[in-house]
C-alpha positions in Angstrom: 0.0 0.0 0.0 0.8 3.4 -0.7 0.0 6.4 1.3 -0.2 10.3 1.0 -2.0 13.5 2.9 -5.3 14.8 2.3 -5.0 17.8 0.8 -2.9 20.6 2.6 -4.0 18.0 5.9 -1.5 16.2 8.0 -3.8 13.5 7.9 -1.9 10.4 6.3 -4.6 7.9 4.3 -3.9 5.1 2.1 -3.9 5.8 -1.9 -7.2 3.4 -2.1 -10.2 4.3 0.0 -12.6 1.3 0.7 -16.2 2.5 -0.3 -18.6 0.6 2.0 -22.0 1.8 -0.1 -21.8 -2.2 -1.1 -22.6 -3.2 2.3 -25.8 -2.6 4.1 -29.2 -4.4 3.7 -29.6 -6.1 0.3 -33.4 -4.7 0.0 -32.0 -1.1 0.1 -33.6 0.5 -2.9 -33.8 -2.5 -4.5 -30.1 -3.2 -5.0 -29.7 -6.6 -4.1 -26.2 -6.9 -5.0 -25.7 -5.0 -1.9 -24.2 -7.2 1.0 -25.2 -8.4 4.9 -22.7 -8.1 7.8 -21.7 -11.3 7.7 -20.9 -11.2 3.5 -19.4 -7.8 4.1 -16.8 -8.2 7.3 -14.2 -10.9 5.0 -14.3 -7.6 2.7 -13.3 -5.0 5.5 -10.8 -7.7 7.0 -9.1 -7.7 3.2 -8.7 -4.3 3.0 -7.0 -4.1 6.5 -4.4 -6.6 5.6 -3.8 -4.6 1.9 -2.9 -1.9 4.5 -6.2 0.5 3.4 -6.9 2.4 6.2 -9.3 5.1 4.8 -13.2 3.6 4.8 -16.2 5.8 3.6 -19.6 5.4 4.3 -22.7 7.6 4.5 -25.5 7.8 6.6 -28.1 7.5 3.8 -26.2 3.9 2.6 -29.2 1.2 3.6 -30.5 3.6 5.9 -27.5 3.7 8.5 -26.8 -0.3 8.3 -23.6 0.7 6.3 -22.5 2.8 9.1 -23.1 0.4 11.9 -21.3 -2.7 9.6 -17.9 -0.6 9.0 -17.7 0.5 12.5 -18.6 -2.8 14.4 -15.8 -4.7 11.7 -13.3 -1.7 12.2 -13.8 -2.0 16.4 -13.4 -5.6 15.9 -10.5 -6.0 13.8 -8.3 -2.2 14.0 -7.2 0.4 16.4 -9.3 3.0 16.0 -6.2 5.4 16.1 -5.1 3.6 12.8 -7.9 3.9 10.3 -9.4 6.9 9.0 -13.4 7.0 9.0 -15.4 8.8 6.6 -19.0 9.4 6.2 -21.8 11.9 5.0 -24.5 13.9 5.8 -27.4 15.3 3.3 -29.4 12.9 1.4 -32.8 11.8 2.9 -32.7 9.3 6.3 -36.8 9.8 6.6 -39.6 11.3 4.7 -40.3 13.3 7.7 -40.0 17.4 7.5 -35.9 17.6 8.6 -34.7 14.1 7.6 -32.8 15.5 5.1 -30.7 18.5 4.1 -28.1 20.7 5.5 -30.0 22.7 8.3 -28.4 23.3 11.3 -31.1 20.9 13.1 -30.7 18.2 10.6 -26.5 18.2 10.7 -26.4 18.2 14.4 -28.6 15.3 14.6 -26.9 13.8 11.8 -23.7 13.6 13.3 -24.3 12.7 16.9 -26.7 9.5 15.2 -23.8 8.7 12.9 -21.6 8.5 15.7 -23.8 6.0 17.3 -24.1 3.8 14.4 -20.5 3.7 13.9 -19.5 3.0 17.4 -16.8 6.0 17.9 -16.8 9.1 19.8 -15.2 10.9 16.6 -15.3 10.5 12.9 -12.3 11.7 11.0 -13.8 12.9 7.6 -17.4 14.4 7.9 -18.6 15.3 4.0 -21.4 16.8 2.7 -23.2 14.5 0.7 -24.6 16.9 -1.7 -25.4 20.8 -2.5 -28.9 21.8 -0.3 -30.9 24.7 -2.2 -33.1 25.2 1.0 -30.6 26.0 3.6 -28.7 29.3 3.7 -24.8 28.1 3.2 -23.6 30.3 6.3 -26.1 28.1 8.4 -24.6 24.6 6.9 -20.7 25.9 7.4 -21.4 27.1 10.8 -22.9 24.1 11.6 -19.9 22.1 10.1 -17.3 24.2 12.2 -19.2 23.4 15.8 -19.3 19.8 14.8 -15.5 20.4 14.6 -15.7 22.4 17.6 -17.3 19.6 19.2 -14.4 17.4 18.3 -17.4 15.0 16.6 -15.4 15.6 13.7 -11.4 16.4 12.6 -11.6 17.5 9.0 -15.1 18.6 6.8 -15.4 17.5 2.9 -17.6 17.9 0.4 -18.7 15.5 -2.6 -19.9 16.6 -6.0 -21.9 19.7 -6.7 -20.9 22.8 -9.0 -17.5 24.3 -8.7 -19.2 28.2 -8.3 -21.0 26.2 -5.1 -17.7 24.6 -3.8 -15.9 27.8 -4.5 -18.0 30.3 -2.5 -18.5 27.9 0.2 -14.9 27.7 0.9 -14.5 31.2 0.2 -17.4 31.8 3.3 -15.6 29.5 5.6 -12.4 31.5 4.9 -13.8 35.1 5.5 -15.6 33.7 9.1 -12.6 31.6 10.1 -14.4 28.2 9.9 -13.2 25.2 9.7 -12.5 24.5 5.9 -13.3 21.5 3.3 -10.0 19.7 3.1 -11.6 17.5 0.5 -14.0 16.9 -2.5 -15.7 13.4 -3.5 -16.4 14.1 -7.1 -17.8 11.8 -10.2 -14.9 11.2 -12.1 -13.7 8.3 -14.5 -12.4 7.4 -18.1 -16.0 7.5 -19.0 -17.0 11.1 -17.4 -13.9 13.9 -17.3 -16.6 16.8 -16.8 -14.6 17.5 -13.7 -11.6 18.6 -15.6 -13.2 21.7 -16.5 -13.3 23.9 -13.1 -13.9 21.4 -10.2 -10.8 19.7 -10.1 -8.4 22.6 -11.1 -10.4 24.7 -8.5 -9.1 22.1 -6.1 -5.2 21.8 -7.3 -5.0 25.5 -6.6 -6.1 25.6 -3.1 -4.9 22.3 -2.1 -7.7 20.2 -1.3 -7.6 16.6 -1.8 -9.4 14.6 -4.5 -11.4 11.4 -3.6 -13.2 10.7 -6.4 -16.5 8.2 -6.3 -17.5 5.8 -9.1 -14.0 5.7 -11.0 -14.9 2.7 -12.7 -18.1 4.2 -13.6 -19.9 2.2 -11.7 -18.8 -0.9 -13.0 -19.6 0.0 -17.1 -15.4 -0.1 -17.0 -15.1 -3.2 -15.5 -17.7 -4.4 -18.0 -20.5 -5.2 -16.2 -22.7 -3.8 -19.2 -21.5 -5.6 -22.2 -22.3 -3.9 -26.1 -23.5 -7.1 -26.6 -24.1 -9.7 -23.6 -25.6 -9.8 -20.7 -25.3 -7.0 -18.0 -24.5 -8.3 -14.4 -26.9 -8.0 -11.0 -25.9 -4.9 -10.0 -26.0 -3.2 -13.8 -29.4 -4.3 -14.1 -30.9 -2.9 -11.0 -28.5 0.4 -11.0 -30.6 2.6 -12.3 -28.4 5.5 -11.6 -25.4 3.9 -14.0 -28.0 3.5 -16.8 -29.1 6.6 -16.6 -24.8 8.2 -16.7 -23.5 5.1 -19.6 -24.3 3.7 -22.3 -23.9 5.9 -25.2 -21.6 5.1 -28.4 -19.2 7.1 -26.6 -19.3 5.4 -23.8 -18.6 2.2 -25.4 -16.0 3.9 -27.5 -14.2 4.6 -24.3 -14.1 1.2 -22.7 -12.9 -0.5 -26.3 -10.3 1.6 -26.2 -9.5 0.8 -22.6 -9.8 -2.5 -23.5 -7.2 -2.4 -26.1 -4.9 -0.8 -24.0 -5.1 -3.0 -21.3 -4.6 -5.8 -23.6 -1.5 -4.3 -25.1 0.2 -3.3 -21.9 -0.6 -6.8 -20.8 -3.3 -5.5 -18.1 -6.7 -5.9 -16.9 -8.8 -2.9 -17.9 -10.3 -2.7 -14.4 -6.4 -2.1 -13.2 -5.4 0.6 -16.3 -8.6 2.3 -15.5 -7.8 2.7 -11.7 -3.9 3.6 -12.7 -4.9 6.3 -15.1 -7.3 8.1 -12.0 -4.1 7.5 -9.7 -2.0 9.1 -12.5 -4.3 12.5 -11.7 -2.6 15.5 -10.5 -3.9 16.5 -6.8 -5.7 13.0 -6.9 -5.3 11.9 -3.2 -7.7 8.3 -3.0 -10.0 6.5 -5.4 -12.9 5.5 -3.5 -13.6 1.9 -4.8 -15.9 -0.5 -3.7 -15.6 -4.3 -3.4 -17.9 -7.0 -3.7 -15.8 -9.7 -5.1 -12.3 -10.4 -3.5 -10.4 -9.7 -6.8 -11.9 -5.8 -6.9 -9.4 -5.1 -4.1 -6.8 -6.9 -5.7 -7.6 -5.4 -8.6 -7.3 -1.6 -7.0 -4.0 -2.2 -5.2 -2.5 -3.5 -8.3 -3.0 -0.2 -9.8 -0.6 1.7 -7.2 2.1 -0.1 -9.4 1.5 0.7 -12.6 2.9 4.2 -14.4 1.6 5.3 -17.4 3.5 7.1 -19.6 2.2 10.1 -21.8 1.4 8.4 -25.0 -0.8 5.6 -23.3 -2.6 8.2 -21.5 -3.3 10.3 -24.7 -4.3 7.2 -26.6 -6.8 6.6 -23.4 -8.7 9.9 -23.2 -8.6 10.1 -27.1 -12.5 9.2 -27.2 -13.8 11.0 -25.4 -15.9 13.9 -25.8 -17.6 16.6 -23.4 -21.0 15.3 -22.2 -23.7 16.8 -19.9 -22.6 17.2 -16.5 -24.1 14.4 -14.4 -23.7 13.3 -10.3 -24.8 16.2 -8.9 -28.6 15.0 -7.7 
């Protein structure tokens, strides 16, 4: 394993960050390619011994069951003081009038019931799952810097929205002396590079550390959506990833990433992982594991340089598309 900081952070994480949306309860929305405790834990155990030590969850995965499977494997099988603890706070916990959102009410109660899910006093990494249009930004940064306060959390981050949002939140927390965003969990892939246009070089300038979600594109890199074949259990019940891939594009992308790979003696799963490592700023690819070769898989990319002509010949399909993961 290979390690760096988060951002402009003196917090040390592993180069691979272990997304835990995979396990939960597999009638969650549906997704029953989503796994139980006991499917889940040999996962978490894995990932200890490949030396990751940076875990993300959310409070919205399976209603909180992802929160209270990472933190009972973690209290089981680490030190606390050795792995790094990420989750989120936004998207809706009830249908109830503040279950969701980024009011002051709604983070405060968010964080403390987060805490008690995950079994820890303190979470390292506390993100905001998405932008909220209702809530006043001043109320959902000073909220975010008494959570700090309250040492319920060490570092804020943020995860996709529009860099004009990102910018003038950050901005805000600098002219108030808040606590800052230190990171941003942002859609980014072979597949969808939207990112390149102001997000991510908004983030290179001011130092804040890139953990991107989805960089296999939720699996359409890996190939779990064949041209022609049958798509997999999760691709056919992941509604979201029909909705972001599948265009000739799209497919144009993973042939050429499949032809790399081939030539360079590869799997494409691996090159696709090594080309979002190659990315400057890029601090930890959050990538989830369901099989025990997806870890394997993601470690194995910490090893592999690209040089500038097989990156070129990588991105050469693609094209600009409508921006997407924002919702």
């Amino acid at each position: 394993m290979k390690y760096t900081r988060l951002g402009r952070t003196g917090l040390e994480v592993s180069r691979i960050c272990l997304g835990c949306m995979t396990y939960g309860d597999p009638t969650w929305r549906g997704w029953n390619w989503v796994l139980t405790e006991e499917q889940s834990r040999p996962f978490i155990v894995k990932a200890l011994e490949l030396g990751i030590t940076m875990f993300d969850t959310a409070d919205y995965y399976s209603g909180g069951e992802s929160e209270r499977i990472v933190g009972r494997a973690l209290k089981d099988y680490a030190r606390r003081e050795d792995v790094v603890i990420a989750t989120k706070v936004c998207l809706p916990m009830n249908d109830r009038p503040n279950g969701k959102g980024l009011s002051r009410k709604h983070i405060m109660e968010g964080i403390d019931a987060s805490l008690k899910r995950l079994g820890t006093d303190y979470v390292d990494l506390y993100q905001i799952h998405r932008f909220d249009y209702a809530t006043p930004i001043e109320e959902t940064l000073d909220a975010l810097n008494d959570v700090v306060k309250a040492g319920k959390a060490l570092y804020l981050g943020a995860s996709s929205m529009w860099a004009r949002q990102f910018a003038r939140m950050v901005m805000t927390q600098r002219a108030k002396g808040w606590a800052e965003f230190v990171s941003m969990q942002n859609f980014y892939n072979l597949a969808y590079r939207e990112e390149e246009r102001e997000m991510i070089p908004f983030c290179q300038e001011e130092g804040i550390g890139l953990i991107p979600w989805s960089p296999l594109a939720r699996g359409f890199l890996a190939g779990n959506r064949p041209k022609d074949g049958e798509a997999s259990t999760r691709a056919k019940v992941d509604t979201l990833a029909q909705g972001y891939f599948g265009t000739e594009q799209d497919y144009r992308v993973k042939d050429r990433l499949d032809e790399t790979a081939a030539k360079l003696g590869l799997k494409p799963t691996v090159l696709a992982l090594a080309w979002v490592l190659a990315r400057d700023g890029l601090t930890a690819p959050i990538v989830g594991a369901s099989k025990p070769y997806h870890l394997d898989d993601a470690v194995a990319a910490l090893d592999v340089t690209l040089d500038a002509e097989t990156i070129a010949a990588l991105e050469e399909p693609y094209a600009p598309r409508a921006v997407q993961g924002h919702q």
